[in-house]
TORNURO-324379 format. One record per atom (N, C-alpha, C): y negated, x, z negated; residue in one letter. Coordinates in steps of 0.001 Angstrom, whole numbers, plus 500000, padded with zeros to 6 digits. Layout:
BEGIN
YXZa;...
***
This chain:
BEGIN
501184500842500000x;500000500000500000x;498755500885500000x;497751500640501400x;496647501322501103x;495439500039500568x;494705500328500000x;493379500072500035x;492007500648499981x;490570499432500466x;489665500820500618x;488345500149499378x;488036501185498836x;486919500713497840x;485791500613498216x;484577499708497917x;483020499435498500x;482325499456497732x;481498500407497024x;480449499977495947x;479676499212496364x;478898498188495198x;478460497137495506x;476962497016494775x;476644498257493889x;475518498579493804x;475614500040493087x;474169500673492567x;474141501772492508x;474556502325491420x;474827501272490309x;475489501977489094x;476513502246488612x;477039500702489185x;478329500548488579x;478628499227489800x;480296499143489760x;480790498266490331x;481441498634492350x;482528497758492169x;482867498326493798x;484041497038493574x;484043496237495364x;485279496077495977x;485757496485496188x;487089496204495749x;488740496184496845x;489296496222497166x;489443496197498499x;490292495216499484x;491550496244500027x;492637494908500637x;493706495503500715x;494855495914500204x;494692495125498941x;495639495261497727x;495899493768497299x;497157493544497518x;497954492688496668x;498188492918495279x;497441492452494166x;497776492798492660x;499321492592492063x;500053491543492599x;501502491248492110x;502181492350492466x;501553492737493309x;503096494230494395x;502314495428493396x;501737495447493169x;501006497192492810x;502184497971491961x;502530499164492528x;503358499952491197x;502678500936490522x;503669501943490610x;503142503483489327x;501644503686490331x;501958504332491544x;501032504427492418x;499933504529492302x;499957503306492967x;498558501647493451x;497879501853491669x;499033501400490523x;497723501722489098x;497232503001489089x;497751503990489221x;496743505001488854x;495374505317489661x;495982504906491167x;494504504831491971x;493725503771491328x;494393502420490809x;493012501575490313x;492465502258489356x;493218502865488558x;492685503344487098x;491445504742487366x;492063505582488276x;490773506117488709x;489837505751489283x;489701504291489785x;488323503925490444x;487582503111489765x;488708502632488388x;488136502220487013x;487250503068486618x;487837504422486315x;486796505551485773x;485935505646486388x;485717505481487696x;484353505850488709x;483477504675488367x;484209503428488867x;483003502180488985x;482981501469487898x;484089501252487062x;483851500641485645x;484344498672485756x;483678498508487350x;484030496953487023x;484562497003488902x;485859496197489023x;486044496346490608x;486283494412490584x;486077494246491607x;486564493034492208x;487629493029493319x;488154492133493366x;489275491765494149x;489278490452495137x;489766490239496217x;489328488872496730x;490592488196497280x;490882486649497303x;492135486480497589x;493422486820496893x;493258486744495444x;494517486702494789x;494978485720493950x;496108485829494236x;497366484519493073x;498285484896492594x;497859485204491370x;498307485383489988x;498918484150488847x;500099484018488531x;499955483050487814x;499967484135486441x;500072483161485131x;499808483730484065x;500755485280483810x;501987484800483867x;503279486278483712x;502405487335484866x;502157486877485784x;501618488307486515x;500618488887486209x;499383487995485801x;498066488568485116x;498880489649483804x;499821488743483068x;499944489956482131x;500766491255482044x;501958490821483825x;502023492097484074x;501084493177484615x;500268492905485362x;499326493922485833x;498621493968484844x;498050493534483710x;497297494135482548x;497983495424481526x;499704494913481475x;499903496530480844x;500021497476481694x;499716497381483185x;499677498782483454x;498300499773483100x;497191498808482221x;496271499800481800x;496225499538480046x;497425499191479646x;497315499845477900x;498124498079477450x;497841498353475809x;498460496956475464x;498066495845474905x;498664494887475381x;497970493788475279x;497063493209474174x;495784492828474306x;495163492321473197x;495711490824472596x;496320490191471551x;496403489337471166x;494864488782470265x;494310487782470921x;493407487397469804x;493595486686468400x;492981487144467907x;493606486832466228x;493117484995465983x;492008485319466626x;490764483667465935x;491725482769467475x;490959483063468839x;490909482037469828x;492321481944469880x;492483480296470026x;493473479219470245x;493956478896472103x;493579479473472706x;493870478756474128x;494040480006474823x;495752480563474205x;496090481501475319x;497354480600475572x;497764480734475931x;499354479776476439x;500518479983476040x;501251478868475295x;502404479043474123x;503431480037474615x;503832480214476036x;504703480807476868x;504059482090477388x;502840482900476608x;502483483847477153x;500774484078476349x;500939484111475253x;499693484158474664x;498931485210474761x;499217486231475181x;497746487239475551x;497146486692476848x;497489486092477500x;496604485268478650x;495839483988478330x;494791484214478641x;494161483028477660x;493390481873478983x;493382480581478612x;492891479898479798x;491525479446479332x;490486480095480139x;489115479528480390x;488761478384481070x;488758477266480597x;488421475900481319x;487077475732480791x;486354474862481926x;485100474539481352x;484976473355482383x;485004471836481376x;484854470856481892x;483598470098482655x;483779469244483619x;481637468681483818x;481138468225482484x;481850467775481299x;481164467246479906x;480783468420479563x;481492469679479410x;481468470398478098x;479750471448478636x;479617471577477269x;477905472821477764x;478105474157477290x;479710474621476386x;479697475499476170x;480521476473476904x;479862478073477298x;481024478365478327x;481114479638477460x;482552480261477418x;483464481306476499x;482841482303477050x;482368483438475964x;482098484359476338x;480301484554476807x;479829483328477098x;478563483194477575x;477344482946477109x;476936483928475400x;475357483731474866x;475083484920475150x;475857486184475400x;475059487478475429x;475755488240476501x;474900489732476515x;475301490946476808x;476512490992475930x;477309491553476249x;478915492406475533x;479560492868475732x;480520493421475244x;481733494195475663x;483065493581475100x;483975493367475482x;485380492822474710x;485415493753473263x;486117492977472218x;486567493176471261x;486341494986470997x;484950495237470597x;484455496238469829x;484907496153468527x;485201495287468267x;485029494999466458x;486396495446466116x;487229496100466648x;488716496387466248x;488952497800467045x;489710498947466109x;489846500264466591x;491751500163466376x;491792500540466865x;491324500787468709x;491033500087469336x;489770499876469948x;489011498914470503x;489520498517471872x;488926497471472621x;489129496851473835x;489114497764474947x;489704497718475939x;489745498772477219x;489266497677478357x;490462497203478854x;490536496117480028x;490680495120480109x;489201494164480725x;489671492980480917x;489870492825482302x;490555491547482130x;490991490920483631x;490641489500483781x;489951488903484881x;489696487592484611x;489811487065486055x;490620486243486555x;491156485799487185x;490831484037487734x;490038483706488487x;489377482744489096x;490170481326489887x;490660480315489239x;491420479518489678x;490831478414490551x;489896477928490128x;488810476916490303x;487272477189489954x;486611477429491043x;484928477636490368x;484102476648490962x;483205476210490718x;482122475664490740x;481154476063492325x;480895475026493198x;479923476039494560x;478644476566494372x;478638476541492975x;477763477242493018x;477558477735491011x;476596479011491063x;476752479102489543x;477711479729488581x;477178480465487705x;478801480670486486x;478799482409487276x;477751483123487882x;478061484602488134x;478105485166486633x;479172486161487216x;479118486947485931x;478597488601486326x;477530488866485698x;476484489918485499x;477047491393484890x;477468492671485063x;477575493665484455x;476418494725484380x;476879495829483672x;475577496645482925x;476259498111482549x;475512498968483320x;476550500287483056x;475786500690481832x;476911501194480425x;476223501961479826x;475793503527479725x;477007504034480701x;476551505392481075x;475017505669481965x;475280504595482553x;473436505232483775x;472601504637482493x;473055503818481625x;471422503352480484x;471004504532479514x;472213505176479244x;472141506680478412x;471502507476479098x;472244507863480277x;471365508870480920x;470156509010481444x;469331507502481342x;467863507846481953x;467208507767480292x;467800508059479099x;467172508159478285x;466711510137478147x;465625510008477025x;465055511682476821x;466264512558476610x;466400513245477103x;467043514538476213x;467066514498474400x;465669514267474356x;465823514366472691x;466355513453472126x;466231512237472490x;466581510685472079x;468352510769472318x;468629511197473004x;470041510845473514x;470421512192472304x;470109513443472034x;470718513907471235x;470493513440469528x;469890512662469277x;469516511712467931x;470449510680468215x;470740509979469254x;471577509041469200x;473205509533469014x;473822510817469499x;474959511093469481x;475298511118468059x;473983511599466961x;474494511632465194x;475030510421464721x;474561509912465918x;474514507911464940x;476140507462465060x;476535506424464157x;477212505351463978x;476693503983463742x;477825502756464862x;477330501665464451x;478277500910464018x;477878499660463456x;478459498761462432x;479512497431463449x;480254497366463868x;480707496411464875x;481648495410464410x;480833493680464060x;482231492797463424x;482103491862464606x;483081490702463979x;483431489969464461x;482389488654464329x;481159488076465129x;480179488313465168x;479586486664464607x;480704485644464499x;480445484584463632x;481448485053462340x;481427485654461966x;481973485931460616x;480984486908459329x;479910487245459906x;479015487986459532x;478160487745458687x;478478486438458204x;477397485715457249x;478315485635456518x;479763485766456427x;480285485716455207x;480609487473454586x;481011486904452716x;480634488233452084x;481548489372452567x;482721489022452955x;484015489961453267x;484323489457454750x;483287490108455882x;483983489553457100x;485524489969457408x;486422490048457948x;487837489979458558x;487689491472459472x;486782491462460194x;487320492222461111x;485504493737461671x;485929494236460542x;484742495307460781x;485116496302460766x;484776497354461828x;484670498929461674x;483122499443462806x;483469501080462632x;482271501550462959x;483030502667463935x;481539502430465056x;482041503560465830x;480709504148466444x;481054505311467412x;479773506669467163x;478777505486468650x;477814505166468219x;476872504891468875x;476812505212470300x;477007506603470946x;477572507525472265x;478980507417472365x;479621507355473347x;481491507513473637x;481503508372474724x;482228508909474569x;482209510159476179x;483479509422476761x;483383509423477845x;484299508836479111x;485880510360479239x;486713509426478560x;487917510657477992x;488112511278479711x;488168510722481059x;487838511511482606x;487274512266482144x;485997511601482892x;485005512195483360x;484097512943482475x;484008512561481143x;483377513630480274x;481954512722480623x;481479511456481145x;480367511032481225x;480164510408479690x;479192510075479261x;478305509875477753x;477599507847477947x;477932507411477580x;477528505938477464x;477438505329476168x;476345504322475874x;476070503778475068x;477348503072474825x;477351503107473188x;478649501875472831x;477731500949471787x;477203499645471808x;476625499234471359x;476387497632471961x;476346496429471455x;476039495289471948x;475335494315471371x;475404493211472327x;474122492246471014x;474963491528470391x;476498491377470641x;476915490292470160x;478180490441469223x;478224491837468871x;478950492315467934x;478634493607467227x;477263494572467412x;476729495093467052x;475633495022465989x;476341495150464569x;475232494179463472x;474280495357462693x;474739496550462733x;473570497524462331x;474580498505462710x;473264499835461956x;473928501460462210x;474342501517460841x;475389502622461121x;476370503058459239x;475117503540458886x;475440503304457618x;474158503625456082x;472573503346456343x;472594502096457285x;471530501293457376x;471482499699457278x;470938499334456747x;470163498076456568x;470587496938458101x;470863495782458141x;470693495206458958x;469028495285459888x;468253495140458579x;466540494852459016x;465881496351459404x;466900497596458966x;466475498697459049x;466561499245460650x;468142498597461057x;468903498847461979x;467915498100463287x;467320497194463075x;467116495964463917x;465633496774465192x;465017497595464592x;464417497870465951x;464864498561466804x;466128500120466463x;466024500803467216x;467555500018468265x;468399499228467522x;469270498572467996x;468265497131469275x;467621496891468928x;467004496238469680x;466484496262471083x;465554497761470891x;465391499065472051x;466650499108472847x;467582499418472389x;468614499945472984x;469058498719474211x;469183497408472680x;469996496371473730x;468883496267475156x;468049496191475139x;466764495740476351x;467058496663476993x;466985497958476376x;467228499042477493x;468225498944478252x;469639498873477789x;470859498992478509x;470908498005479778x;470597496619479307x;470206495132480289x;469062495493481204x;468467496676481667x;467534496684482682x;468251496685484306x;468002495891485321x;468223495285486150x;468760496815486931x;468039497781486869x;468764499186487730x;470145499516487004x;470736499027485981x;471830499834485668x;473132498311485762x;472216496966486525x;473404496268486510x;474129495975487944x;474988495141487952x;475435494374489207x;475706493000488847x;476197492334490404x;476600490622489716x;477171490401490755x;478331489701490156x;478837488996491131x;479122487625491161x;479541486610492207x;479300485608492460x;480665485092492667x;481242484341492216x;482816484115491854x;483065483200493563x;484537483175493676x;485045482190494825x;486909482390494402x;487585481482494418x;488717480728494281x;489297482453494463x;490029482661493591x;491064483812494276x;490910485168493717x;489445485464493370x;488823486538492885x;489450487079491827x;489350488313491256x;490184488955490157x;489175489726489937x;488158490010488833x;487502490716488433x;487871491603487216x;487581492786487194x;488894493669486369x;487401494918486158x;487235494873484532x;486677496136483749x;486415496505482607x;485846497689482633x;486492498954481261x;485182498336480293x;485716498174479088x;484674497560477841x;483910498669477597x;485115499530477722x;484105500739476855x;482623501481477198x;482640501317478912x;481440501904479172x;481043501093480154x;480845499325479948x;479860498471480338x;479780497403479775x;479158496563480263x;478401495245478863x;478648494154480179x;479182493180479817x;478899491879481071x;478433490763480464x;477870489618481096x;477628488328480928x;477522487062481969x;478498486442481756x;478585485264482374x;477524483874481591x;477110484475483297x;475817482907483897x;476738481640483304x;475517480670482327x;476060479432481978x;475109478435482858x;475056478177484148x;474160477759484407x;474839476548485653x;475905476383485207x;476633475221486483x;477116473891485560x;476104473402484972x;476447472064483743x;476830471493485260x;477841470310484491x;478311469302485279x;479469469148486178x;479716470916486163x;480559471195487315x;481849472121486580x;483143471780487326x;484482472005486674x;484726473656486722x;484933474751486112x;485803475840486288x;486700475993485367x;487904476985485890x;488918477043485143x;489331478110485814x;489606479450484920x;490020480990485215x;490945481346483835x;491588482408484337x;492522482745482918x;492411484520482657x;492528484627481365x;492287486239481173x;492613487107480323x;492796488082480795x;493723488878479539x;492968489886479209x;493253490819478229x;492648492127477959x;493736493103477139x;493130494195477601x;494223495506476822x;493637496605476041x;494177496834474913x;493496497768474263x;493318499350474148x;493013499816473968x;492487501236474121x;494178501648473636x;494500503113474165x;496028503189473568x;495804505275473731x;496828505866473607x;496880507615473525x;496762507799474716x;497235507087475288x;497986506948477324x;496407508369477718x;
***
């Protein structure tokens, strides 16, 4: 199996094409996995996946995330989880912020996969954000003040209570175990301060950061259609899915894998 890759903007992100995801072996993953390391988020067009296959092609990049809280992965295959979003409903999964999968647990999130059954004609893009190009157009000096740091990462409606469930800390910078590239690890929606700071202490320079990382040169977007397989690395980008198609039906399913020695 060949296929050929297309970046799709300048930071991050690339099609493609030419790849059947059900057939892929030893191969076919390691070429995805290196163009993971390059582009961070790839798309796919024209695929059918049912649930067992989404979660075979997810361990070929580490192991499976089981979510501890969410209820709607499928009794016959629960690390695949089904995203429906009805014309009633106004809330869509995954969709108040910038983020990254499951920071809040070490070994943290690697790969998601999200897989497009039914979309909407219009609406519901989902937006990415490299954190390596947001690091690197920072100062020299700033970026070496930021490598001292640690941040505080829970589980992000649990945070108002006294003993949240699910907190640890990790170094503010992550170096890309490839490429040796340097990216922000930090988000709005599970990032609650820096170690041995204050929430209110934490709150401007964490603030800076989030605006910074979300500036329009370090993102891409893409625009969903029946078939699509969108597939990327938590660790060094932030995405957000557009809630902006009230009224109208989607339904996609998705898995994720966690960081592992591999």
């Amino acid at each position: 199996m060949s296929f050929e890759i297309v970046p799709v903007a300048g930071a991050l992100g690339a099609e493609v094409s030419g790849v059947s995801l059900p057939q892929i072996g030893v191969e076919e993953s390691a070429a995805l996995r290196t163009a993971l390391d390059r582009y961070h988020v790839l798309r796919f067009r024209g695929q059918d996946l049912d649930r067992f296959q989404l979660s075979a092609l997810a361990q070929n990049f580490g192991p499976h995330f089981l979510h501890p809280i969410v209820s709607n992965g499928f009794p016959d295959c629960p690390e695949v989880l089904e995203l429906r979003r009805d014309v009633d409903d106004a809330v869509l999964f995954g969709g108040e912020c910038w983020h990254a999968d499951v920071t809040w647990m070490k070994p943290a999130g690697y790969v998601s996969i999200l897989h497009a059954l039914e979309v909407p004609p219009f609406g519901g893009d989902t937006c990415f954000a490299s954190t390596i190009a947001a690091f690197e157009a920072l100062s020299p000096s700033f970026r070496d003040m930021l490598r001292r740091l640690n941040a505080v990462h829970s589980y992000y409606w649990y945070e108002r209570r006294e003993e949240p469930p699910w907190v640890v800390e990790h170094p503010v910078v992550r170096k890309h175990p490839s490429g040796g590239q340097e990216g922000l690890y930090v988000n709005r929606m599970f990032t609650s301060r820096l170690s041995g700071m204050t929430v209110a202490e934490s709150a401007p320079l964490l603030t800076q950061l989030f605006s910074h990382m979300e500036r329009y040169e370090f993102t891409c977007r893409f625009r969903w259609q029946e078939g699509d397989v969108l597939m990327w690395d938590n660790r060094f980008c932030l995405h957000y899915p557009l809630n902006d198609f009230s009224g109208q039906r989607r339904r996609m399913i998705r898995t994720s894998t966690m960081e592992s020695n591999r």
